[in-house]
ROGUTOR-245299 format. One line per field, with one value per residue (C-alpha): residue in three letters; residue number from 1; x, y, z. Coordinates in pm, whole numbers, padded with zeros to 5 digits. Example, Ala and Ser with C-alpha at 12.3 -4.5 7.8 and 13.67 -1.06 7.14 Angstrom:
<atoms>
aa <- (ALA/SER)
i <- (1/2)
X <- (01230/01367)
Y <- (-00450/-00106)
Z <- (00780/00714)
</atoms>
This chain:
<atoms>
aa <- (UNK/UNK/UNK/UNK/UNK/UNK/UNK/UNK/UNK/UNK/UNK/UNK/UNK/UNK/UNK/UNK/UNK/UNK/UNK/UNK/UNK/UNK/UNK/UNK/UNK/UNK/UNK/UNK/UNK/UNK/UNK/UNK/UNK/UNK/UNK/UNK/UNK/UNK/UNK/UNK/UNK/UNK/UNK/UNK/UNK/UNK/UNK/UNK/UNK/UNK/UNK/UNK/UNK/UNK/UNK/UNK/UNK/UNK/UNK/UNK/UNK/UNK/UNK/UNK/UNK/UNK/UNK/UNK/UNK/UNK/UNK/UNK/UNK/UNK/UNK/UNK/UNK/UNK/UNK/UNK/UNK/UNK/UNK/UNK/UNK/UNK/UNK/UNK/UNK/UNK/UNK/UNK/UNK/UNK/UNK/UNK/UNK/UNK/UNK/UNK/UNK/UNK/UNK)
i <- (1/2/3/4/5/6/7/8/9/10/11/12/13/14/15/16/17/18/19/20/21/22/23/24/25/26/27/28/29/30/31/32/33/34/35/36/37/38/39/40/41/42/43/44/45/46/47/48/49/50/51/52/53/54/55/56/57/58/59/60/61/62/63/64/65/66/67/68/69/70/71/72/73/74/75/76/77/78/79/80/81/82/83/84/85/86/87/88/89/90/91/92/93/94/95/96/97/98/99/100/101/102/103)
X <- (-07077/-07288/-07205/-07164/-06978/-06763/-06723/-06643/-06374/-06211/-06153/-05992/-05616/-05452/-05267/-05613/-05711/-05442/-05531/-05874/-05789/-05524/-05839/-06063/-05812/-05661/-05361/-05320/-04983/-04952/-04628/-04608/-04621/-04996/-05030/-04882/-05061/-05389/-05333/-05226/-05522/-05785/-05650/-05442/-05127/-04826/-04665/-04416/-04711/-04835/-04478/-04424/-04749/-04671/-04376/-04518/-04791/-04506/-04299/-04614/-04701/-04993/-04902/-04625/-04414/-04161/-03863/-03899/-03654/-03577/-03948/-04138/-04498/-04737/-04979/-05264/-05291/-05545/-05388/-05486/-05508/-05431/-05365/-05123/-05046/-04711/-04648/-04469/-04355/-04420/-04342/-04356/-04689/-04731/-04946/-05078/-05091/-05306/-05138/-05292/-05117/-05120/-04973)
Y <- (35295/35624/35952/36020/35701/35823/36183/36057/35851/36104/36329/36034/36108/35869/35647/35512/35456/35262/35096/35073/34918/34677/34584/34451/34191/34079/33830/33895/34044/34318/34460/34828/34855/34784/35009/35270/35236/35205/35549/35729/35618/35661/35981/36278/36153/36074/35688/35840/35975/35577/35437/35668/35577/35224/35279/35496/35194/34922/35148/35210/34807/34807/34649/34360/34424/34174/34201/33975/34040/34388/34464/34560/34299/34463/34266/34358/34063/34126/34208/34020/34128/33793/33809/33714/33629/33724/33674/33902/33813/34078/34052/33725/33716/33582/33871/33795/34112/34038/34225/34287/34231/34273/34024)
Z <- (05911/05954/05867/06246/06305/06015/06170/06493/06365/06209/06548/06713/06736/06453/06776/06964/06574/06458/06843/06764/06391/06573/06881/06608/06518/06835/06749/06393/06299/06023/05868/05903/05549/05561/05820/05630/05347/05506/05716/05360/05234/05473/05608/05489/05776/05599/05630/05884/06097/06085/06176/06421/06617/06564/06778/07055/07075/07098/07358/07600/07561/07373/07091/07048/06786/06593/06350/06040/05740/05858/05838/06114/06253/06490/06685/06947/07247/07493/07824/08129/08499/08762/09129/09294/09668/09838/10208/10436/10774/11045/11413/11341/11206/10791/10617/10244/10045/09731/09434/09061/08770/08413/08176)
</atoms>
């Protein structure tokens, strides 16, 4: 990583990096622990700053997040947009109305 790349990096609020850490690894699951640790160590944010992000990440869907032993897992899954078809009847008409979705 460059100096800039490294600079740059460092102005990015510590949610889209945690994001951006989680976006590299799509699909693999890391305790919060880790998390926490590798915030404290890469950046002067304290291990509640890193949990607390976590959370706000799970809450807004952008992360999954599972319970295992009264630890908390965090996973990134790529979402997907689909569409979908749903018919209306309207003076007797059928109209389709083509809807995105994210799942």
């Amino acid at each position: 990583m460059t100096t800039q790349q490294q600079a740059s990096a460092e102005q990015l609020p510590l949610k889209k990096r945690i994001l951006s850490w989680y976006q590299k690894q799509p699909g693999v699951w890391r305790a919060s622990g880790d998390i926490q640790r590798l915030v404290t160590m890469t950046t002067a944010y304290t291990p509640a700053n890193a949990t607390r992000r976590l959370r706000e990440l799970a809450e807004e869907g952008e992360l999954s997040v599972e319970i295992r032993d009264k630890h908390s897992w965090y996973c990134y899954k790529p979402h997907h947009t689909k569409q979908v078809s749903e018919f209306i009847i309207k003076d007797g008409r059928a109209i389709e109305i083509i809807k995105t979705i994210t799942v």
